[in-house]
C-alpha positions as a Markdown table, in Angstrom:
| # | Residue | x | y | z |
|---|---|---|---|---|
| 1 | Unk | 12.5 | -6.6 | 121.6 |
| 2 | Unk | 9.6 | -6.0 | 118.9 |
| 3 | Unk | 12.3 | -5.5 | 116.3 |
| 4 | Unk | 14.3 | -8.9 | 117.6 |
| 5 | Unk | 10.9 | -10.7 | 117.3 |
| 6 | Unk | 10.5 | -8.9 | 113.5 |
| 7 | Unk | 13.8 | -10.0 | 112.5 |
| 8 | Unk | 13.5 | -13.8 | 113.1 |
| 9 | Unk | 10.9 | -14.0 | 111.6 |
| 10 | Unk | 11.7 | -12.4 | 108.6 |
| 11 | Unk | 14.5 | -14.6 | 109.0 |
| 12 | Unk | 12.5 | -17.9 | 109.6 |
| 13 | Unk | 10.6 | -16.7 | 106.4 |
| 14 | Unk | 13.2 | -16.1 | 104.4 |
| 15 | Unk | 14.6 | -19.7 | 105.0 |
| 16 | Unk | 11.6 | -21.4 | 104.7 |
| 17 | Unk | 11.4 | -19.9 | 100.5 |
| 18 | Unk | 14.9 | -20.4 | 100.4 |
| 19 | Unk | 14.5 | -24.3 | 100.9 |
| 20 | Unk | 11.1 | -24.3 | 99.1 |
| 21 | Unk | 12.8 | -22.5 | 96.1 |
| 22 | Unk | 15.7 | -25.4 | 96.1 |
| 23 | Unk | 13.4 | -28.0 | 96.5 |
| 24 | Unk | 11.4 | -26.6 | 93.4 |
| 25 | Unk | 14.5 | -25.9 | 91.4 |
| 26 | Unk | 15.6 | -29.5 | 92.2 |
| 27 | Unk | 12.5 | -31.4 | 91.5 |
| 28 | Unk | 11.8 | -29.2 | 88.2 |
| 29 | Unk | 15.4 | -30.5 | 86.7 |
| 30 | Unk | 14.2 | -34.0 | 87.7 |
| 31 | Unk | 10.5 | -33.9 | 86.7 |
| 32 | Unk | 12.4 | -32.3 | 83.0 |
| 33 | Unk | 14.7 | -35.6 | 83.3 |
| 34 | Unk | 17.5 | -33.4 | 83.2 |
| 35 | Unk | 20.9 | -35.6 | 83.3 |
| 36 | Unk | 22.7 | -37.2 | 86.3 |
| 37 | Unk | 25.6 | -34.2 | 85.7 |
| 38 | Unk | 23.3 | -31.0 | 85.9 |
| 39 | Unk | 21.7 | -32.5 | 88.6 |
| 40 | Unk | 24.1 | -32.7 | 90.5 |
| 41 | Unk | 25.9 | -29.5 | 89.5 |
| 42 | Unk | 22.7 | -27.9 | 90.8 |
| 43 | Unk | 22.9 | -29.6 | 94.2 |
| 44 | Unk | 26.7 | -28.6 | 94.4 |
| 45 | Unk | 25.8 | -24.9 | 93.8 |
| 46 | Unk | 23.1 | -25.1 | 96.2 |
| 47 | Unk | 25.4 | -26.6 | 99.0 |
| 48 | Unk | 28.7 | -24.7 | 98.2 |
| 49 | Unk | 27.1 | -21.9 | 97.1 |
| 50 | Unk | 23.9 | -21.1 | 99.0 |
| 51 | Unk | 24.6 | -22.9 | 102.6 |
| 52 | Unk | 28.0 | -22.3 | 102.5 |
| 53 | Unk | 29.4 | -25.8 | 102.8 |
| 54 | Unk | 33.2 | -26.1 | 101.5 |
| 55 | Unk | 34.1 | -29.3 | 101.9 |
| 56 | Unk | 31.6 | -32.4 | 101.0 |
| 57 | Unk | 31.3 | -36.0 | 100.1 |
| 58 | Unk | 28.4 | -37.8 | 98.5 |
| 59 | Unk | 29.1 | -41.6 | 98.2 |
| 60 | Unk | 26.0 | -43.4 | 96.5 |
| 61 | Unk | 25.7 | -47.0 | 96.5 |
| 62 | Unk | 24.7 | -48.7 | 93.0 |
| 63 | Unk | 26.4 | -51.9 | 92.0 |
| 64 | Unk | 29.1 | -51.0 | 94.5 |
| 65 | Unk | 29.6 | -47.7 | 96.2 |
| 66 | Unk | 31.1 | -44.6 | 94.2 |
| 67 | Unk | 32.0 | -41.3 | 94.8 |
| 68 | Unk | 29.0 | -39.1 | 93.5 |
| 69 | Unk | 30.4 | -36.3 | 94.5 |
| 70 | Unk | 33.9 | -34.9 | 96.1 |
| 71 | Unk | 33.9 | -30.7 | 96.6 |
| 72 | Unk | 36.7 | -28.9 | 98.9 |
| 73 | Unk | 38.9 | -32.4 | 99.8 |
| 74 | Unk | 41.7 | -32.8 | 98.0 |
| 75 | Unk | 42.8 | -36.7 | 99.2 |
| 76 | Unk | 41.7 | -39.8 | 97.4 |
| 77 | Unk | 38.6 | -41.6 | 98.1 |
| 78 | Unk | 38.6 | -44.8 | 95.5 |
| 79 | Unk | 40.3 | -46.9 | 98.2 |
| 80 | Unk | 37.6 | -45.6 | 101.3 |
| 81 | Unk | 35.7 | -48.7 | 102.4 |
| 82 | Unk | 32.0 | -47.2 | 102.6 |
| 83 | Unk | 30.9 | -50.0 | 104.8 |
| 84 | Unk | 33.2 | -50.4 | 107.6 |
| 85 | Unk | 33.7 | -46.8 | 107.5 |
| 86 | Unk | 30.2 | -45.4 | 107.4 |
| 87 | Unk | 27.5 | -48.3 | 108.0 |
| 88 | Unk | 27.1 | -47.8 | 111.6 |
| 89 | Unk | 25.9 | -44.2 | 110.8 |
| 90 | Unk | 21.7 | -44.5 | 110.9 |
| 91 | Unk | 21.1 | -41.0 | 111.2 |
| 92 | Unk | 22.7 | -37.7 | 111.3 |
| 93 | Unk | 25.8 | -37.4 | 113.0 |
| 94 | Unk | 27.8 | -34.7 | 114.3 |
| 95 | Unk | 31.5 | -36.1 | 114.5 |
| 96 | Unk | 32.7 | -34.3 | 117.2 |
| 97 | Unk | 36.3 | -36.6 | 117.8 |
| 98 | Unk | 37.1 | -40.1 | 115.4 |
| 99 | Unk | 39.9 | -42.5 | 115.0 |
| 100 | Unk | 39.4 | -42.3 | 111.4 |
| 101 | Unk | 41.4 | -39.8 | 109.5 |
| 102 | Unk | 39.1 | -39.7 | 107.1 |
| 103 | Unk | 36.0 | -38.7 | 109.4 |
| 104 | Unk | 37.9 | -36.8 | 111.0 |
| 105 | Unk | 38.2 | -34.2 | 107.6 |
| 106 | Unk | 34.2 | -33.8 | 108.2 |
| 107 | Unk | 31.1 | -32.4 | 110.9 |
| 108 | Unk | 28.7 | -34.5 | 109.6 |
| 109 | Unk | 28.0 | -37.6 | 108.4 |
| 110 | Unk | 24.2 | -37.3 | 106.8 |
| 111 | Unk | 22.8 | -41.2 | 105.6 |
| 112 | Unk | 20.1 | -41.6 | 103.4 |
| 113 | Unk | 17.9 | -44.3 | 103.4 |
| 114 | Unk | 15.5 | -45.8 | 100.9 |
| 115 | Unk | 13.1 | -49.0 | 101.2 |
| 116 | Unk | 15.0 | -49.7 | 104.1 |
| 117 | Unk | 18.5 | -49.7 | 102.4 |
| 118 | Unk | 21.0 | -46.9 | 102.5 |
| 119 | Unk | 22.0 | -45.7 | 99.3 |
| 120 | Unk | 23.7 | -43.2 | 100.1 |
| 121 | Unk | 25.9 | -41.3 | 102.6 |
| 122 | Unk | 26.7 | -37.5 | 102.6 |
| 123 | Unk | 30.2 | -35.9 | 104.6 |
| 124 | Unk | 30.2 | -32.4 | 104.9 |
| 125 | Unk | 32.1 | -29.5 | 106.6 |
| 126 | Unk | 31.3 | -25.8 | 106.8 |
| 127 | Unk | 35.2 | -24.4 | 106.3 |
| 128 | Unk | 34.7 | -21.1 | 108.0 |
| 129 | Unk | 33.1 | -22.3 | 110.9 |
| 130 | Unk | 35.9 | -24.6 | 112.1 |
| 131 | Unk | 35.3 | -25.4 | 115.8 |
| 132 | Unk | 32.1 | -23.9 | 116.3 |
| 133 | Unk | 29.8 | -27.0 | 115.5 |
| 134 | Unk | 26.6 | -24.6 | 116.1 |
| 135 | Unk | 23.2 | -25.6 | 115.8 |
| 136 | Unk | 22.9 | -23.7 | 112.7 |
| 137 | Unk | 24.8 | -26.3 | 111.5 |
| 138 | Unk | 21.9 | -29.1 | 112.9 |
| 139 | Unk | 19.2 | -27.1 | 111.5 |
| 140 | Unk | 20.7 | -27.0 | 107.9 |
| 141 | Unk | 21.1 | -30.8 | 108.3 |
| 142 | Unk | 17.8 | -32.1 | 108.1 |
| 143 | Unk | 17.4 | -29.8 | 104.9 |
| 144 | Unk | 20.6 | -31.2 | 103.3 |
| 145 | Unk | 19.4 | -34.8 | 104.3 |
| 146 | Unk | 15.8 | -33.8 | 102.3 |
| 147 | Unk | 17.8 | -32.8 | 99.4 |
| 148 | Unk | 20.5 | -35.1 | 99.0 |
| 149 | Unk | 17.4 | -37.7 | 99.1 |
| 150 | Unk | 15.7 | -36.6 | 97.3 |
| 151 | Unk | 18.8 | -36.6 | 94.2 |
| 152 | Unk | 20.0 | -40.1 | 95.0 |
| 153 | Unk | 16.6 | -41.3 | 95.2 |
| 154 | Unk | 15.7 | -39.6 | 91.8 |
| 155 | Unk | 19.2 | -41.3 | 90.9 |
| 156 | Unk | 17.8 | -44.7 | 91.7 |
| 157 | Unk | 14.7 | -44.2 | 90.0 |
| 158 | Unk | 16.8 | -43.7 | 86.6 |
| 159 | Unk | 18.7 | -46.6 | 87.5 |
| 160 | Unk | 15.8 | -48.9 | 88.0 |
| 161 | Unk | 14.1 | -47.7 | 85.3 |
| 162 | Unk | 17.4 | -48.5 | 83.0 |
| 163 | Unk | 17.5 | -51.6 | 84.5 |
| 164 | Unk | 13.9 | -52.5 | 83.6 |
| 165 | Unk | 14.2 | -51.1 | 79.9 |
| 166 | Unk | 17.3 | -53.6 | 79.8 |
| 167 | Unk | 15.2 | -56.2 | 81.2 |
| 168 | Unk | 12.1 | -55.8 | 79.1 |
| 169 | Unk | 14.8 | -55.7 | 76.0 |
| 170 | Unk | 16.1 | -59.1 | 77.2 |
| 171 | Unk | 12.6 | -60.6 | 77.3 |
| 172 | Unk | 11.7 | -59.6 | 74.1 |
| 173 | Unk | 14.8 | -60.9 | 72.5 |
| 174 | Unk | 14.3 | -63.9 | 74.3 |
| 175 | Unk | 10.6 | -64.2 | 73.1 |
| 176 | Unk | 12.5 | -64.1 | 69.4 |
| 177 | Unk | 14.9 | -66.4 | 70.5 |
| 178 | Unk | 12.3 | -68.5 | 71.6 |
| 179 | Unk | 10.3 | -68.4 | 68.4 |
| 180 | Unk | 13.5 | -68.8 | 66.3 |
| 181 | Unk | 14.3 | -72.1 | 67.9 |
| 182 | Unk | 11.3 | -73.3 | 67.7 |
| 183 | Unk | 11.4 | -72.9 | 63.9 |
| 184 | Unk | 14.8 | -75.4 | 64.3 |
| 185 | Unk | 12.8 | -78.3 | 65.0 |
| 186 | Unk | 10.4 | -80.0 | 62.2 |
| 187 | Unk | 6.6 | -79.7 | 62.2 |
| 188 | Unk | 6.2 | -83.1 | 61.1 |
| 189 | Unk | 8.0 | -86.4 | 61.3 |
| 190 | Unk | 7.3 | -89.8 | 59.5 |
| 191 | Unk | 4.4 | -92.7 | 60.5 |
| 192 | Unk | 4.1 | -95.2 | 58.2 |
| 193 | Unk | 4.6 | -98.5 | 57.2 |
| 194 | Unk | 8.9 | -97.8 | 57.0 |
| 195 | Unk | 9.7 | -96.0 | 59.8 |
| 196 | Unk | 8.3 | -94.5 | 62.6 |
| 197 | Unk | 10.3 | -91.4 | 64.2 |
| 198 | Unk | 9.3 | -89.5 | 67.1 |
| 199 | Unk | 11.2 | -87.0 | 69.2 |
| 200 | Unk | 10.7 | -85.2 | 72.3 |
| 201 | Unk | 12.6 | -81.9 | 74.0 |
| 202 | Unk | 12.8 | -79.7 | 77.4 |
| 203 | Unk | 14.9 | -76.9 | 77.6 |
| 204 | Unk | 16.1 | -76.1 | 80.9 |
| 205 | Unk | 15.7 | -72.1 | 80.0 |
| 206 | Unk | 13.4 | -70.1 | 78.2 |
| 207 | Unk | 15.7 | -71.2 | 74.7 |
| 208 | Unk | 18.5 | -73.7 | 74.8 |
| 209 | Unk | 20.9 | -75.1 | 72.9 |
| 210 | Unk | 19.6 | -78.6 | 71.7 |
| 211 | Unk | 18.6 | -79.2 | 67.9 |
| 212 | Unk | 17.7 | -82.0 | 66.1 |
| 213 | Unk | 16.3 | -82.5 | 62.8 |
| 214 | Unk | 15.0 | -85.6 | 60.1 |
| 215 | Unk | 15.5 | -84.1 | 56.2 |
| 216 | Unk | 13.8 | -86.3 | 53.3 |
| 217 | Unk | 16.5 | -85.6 | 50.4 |
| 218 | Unk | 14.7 | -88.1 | 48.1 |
| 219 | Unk | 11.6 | -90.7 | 48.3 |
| 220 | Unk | 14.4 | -93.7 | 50.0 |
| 221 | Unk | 17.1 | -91.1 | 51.7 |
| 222 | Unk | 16.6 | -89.5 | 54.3 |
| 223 | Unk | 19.4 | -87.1 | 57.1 |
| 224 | Unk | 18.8 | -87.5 | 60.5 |
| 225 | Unk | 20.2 | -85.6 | 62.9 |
| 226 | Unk | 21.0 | -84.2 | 66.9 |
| 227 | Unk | 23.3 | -81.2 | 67.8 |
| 228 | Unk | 24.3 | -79.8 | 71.2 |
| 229 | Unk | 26.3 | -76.5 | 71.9 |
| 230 | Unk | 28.3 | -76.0 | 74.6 |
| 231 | Unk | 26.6 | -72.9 | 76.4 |
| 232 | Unk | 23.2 | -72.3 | 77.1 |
| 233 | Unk | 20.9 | -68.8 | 76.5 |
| 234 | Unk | 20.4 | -66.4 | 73.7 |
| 235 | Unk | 23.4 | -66.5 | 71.9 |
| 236 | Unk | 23.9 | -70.5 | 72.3 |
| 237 | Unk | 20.6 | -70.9 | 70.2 |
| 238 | Unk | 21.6 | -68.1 | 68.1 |
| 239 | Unk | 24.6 | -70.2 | 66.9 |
| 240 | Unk | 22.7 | -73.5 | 66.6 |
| 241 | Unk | 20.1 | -71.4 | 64.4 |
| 242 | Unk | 22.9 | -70.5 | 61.6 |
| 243 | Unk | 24.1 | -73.9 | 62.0 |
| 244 | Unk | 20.5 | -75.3 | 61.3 |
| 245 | Unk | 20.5 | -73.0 | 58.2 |
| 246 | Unk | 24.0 | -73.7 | 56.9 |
| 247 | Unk | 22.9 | -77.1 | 57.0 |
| 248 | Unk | 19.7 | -77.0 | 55.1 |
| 249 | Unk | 21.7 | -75.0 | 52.4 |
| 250 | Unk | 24.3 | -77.5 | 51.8 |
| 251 | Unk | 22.2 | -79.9 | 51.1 |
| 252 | Unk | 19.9 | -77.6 | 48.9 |
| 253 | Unk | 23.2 | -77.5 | 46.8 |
| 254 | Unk | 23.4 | -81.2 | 46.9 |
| 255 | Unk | 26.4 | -82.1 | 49.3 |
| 256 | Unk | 25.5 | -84.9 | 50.4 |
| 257 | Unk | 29.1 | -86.6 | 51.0 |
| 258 | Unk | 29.1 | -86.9 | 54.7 |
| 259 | Unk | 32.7 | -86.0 | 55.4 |
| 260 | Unk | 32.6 | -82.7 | 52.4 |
| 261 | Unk | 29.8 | -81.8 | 54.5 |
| 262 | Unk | 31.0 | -82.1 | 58.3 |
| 263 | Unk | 34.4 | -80.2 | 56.9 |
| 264 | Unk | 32.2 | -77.0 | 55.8 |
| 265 | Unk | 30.4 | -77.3 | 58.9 |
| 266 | Unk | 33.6 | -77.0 | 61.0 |
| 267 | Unk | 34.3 | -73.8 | 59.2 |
| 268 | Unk | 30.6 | -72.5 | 59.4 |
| 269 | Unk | 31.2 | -72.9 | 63.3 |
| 270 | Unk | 35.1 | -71.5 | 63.4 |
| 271 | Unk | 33.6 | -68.5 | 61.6 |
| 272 | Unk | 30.2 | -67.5 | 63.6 |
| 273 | Unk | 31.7 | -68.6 | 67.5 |
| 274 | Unk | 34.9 | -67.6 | 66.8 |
| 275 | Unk | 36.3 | -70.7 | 69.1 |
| 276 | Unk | 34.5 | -69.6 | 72.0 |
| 277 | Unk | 31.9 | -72.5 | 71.8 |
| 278 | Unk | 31.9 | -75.9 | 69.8 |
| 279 | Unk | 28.6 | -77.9 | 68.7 |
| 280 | Unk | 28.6 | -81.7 | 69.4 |
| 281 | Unk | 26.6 | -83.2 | 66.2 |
| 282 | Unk | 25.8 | -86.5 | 65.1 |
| 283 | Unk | 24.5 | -86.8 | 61.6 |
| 284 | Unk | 23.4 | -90.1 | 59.9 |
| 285 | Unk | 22.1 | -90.6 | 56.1 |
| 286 | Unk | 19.7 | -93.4 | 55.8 |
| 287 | Unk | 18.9 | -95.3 | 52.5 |
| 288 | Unk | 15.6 | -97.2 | 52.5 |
| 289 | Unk | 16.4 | -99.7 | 49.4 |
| 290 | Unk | 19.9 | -100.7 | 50.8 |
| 291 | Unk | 18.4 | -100.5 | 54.5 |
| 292 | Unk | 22.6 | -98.9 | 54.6 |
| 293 | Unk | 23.2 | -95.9 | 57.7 |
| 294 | Unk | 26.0 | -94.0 | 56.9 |
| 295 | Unk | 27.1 | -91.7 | 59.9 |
| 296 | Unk | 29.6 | -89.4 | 61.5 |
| 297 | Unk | 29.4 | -88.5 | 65.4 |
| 298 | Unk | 31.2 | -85.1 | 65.6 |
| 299 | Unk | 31.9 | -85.6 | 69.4 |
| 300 | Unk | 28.3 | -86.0 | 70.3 |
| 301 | Unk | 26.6 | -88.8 | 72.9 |
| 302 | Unk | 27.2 | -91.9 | 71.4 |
| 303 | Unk | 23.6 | -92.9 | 69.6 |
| 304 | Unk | 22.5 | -96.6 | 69.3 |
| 305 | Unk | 21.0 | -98.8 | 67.6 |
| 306 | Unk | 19.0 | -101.9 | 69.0 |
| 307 | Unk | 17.1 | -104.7 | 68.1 |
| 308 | Unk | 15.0 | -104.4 | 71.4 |
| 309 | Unk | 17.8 | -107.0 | 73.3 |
| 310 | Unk | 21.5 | -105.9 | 72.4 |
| 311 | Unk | 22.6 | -102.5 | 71.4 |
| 312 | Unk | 25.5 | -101.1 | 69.2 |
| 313 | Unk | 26.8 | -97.6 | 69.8 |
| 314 | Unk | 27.6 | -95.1 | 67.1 |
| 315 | Unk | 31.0 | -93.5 | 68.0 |
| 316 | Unk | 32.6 | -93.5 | 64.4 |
| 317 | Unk | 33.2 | -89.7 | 64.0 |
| 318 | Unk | 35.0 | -86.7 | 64.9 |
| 319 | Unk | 35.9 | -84.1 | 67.3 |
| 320 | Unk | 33.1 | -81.8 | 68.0 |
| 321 | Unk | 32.9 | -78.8 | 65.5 |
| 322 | Unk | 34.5 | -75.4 | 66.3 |
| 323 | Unk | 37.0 | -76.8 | 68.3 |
| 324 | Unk | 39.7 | -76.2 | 65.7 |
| 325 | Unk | 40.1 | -74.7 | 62.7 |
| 326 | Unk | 40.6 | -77.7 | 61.3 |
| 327 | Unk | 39.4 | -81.5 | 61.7 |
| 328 | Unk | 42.6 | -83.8 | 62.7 |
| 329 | Unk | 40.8 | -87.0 | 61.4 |
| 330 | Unk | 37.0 | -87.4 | 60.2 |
| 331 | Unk | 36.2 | -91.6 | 60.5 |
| 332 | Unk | 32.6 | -92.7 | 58.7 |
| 333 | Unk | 30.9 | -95.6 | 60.2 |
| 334 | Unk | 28.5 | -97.4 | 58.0 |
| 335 | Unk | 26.1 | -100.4 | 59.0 |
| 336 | Unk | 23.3 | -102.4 | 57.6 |
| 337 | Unk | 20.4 | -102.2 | 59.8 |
| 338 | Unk | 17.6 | -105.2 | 60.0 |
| 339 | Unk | 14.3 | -104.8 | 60.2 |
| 340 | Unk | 12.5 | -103.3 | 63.6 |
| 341 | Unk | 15.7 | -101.9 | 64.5 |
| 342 | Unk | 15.5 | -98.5 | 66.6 |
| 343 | Unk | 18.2 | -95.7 | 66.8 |
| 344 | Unk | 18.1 | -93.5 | 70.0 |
| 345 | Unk | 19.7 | -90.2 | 69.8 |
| 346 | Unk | 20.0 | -87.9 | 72.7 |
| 347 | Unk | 21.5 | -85.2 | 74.0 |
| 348 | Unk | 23.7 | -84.9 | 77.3 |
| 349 | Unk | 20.7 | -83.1 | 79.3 |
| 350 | Unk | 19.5 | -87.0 | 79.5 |
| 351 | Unk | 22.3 | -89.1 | 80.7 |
| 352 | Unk | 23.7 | -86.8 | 82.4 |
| 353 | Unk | 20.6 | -86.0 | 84.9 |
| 354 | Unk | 21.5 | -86.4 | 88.6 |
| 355 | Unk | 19.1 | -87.5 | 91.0 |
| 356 | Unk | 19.5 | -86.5 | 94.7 |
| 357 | Unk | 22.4 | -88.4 | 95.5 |
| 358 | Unk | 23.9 | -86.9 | 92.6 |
| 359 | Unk | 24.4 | -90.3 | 90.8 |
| 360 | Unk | 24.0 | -89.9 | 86.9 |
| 361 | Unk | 21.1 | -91.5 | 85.1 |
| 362 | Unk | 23.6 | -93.1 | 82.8 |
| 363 | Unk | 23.6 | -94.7 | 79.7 |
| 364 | Unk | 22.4 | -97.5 | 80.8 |
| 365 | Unk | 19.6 | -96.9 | 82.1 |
| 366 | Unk | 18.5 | -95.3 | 79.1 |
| 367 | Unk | 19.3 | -98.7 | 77.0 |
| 368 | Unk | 16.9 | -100.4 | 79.4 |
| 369 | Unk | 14.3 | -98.4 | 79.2 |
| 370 | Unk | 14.4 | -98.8 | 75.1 |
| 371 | Unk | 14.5 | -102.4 | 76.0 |
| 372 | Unk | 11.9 | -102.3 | 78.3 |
| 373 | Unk | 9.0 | -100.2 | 75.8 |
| 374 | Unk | 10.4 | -101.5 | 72.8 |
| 375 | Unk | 7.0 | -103.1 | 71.5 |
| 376 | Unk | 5.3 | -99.4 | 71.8 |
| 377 | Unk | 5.2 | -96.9 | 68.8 |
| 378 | Unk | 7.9 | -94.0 | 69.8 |
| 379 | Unk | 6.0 | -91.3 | 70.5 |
| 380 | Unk | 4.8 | -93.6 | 73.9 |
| 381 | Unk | 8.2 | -94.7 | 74.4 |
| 382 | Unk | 9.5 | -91.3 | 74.2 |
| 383 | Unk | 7.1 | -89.7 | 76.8 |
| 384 | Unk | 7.3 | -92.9 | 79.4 |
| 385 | Unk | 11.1 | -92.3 | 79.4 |
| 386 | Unk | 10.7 | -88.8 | 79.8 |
| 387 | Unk | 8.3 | -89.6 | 83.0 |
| 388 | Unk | 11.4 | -91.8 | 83.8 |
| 389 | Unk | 13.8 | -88.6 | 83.9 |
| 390 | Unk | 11.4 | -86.6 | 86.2 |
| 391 | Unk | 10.8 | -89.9 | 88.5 |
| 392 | Unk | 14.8 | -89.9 | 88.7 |
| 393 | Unk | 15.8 | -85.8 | 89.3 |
| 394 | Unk | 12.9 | -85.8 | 91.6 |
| 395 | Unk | 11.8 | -82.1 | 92.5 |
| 396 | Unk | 15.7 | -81.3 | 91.2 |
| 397 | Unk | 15.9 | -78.9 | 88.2 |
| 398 | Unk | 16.9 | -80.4 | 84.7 |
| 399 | Unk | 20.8 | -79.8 | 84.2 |
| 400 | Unk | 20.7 | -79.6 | 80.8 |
| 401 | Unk | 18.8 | -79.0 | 78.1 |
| 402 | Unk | 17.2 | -82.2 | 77.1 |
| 403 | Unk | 16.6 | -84.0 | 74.0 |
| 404 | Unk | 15.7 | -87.8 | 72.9 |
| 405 | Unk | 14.7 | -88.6 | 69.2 |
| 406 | Unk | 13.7 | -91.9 | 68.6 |
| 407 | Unk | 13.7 | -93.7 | 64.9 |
| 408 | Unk | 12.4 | -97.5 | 64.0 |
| 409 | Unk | 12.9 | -98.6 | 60.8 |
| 410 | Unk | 10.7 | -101.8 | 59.3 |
């Protein structure tokens, strides 16, 4: 009897270090950030090897679910449906009879849960004790439910903390991004007693894809232009910031012919997007002794110019850039602008704004709104349309990034 009593207990002892020591030998190879292979080699040897378990599945749910784990079953388990087989498992099950083939392989089905989520979901099957089902088996359970835990949950730690390295990666690029684009716009634009330009810009992300710019080239010219890409984010701003640059250059090596210059742009943009996305670009050179506009719209929003009561549009051009390799036709539109006449350039983020009825803001609109503030300087015009836009999409986001520059020439 004494001896009996001696002998579980040593028994109960002997256990109790046996888990402790996994448990140690488990957490040590996380805590030393061992990889997600040796870590699970070492639960594999501890399972097959220690408790005697032949047979064992460990699905683990990430993106989708995957098979963590397969020891002792030889079928295949890519086309198992983890959900509709599994998910009404909460808590450890012995499967004692089951429609399912599959389950039907197994004793047990162990879930583990984390923040209220299963990520995981553990099959297992003692060979040698086929038909015997014993509560040695349900005492060893809860253990092998601690264990596998704590892996996947070490697993999902590594994950998130990947995914939050990515993340923080992303911001900071975005921050560059950000800064970069910024640097696309001028600092300054002109006041005085021949022109007054003004231009304002939302972007509908942290960095868009909207660039305009207004480039003195000598005391009476002066380039002014608007750009869209098609695409939004990082690598839509990228593009437009090499196309910025290109543009600068050219006309640092003095190409100022209009068509020369939207050619070499074409192949600036075939060459960085490779076809996958096109800029829209209108580009206008302005002489102040001739009062002549010279201009090509490269598939862009028509631009206009007014006289505060009718309006022309600008729509003498091209096919957008990047579209192919190269440019079928290239027209250049030229006219003689009167004094207090205003060109309106924007970008598609402004006419094409719905409001909640999903009607467009239109063209139109736009035009009698110029109309409307014409007497004001365009800095005021600019802002009062842009209250305009937000009075129109309401508590709707923008669609688009969103762009209006504004020029009035004495």
């Amino acid at each position: 009897m004494i001896n009996n009593i001696v002998k579980n207990l040593e028994s109960k002892i002997k256990l109790k270090d046996f888990k402790l020591n996994s448990l140690l030998e488990v957490t040590n190879a996380i805590n030393s950030n061992q990889n997600v292979n040796k870590i699970i080699e070492l639960y594999s040897f501890i399972v097959q090897e220690q408790l005697g378990y032949n047979r064992f599945i460990l699905f683990n749910r990430q993106k989708k679910w995957n098979c963590l784990l397969k020891v002792g079953y030889k079928g295949k388990v890519n086309h198992i449906d983890v959900e509709s087989e599994l998910s009404r498992f909460e808590e450890i099950t012995m499967i004692e009879s089951s429609q399912s083939k599959f389950l039907s392989e197994f004793d047990f089905v162990v879930p583990v849960h984390h923040k209220g989520q299963t990520l995981a979901y553990l099959l297992i099957k003692r060979i040698e004790l086929i038909g015997e089902k014993s509560s040695h088996d349900l005492n060893y359970m809860s253990f092998v439910q601690t264990l596998t835990n704590i892996i996947v949950v070490a697993f999902e730690n590594k994950r998130m903390a990947v995914l939050k390295l990515k993340q923080e990666r992303f911001k900071k690029e975005l921050e560059v991004a950000k800064s970069m684009q910024q640097l696309l716009f001028p600092e300054e634009l002109p006041s005085n007693k021949r022109m007054d330009i003004s231009a304002q810009y939302k972007s509908r992300h942290e960095v868009g894809g909207d660039y305009y710019d207004f480039i003195s080239i000598s005391k009476d010219e002066y380039i002014i232009c608007i750009a869209d890409v098609s695409g939004k984010g990082i690598s839509a701003a990228m593009l437009m910031a090499n196309f910025q640059a290109t543009l600068r250059t050219l006309f640092e090596y003095k190409k100022f012919d209009l068509k020369r210059l939207i050619i070499e742009l074409n192949k600036k943009v075939m060459n960085s997007a490779k076809g996958e996305k096109f800029i829209t670009f209108f580009i206008a050179h302005y002489n102040t002794l001739s009062r002549k506009l010279k201009y090509i719209n490269a598939g862009h929003n028509h631009p206009f110019i007014t006289n505060g009561k009718k309006s022309f549009n600008l729509d003498k051009g091209c096919i957008g850039l990047g579209m192919l390799d190269e440019l079928p036709f290239i027209n250049l539109g030229e006219k003689i602008l009167s004094p207090n006449t205003t060109l309106v350039l924007y970008t598609d983020g402004v006419v094409e704004l719905e409001d909640e009825s999903e009607e467009l803001f239109g063209l139109d609109r736009l035009v009698n709104l110029v109309h409307s503030y014409y007497p004001l300087k365009m800095e005021d015009m600019n802002s009062l349309i842009f209250s305009k836009l937000d009075e129109w999409k309401g508590p709707l986001p923008l669609v688009d990034d969103t762009a209006i520059f504004s020029c009035r020439f004495f």
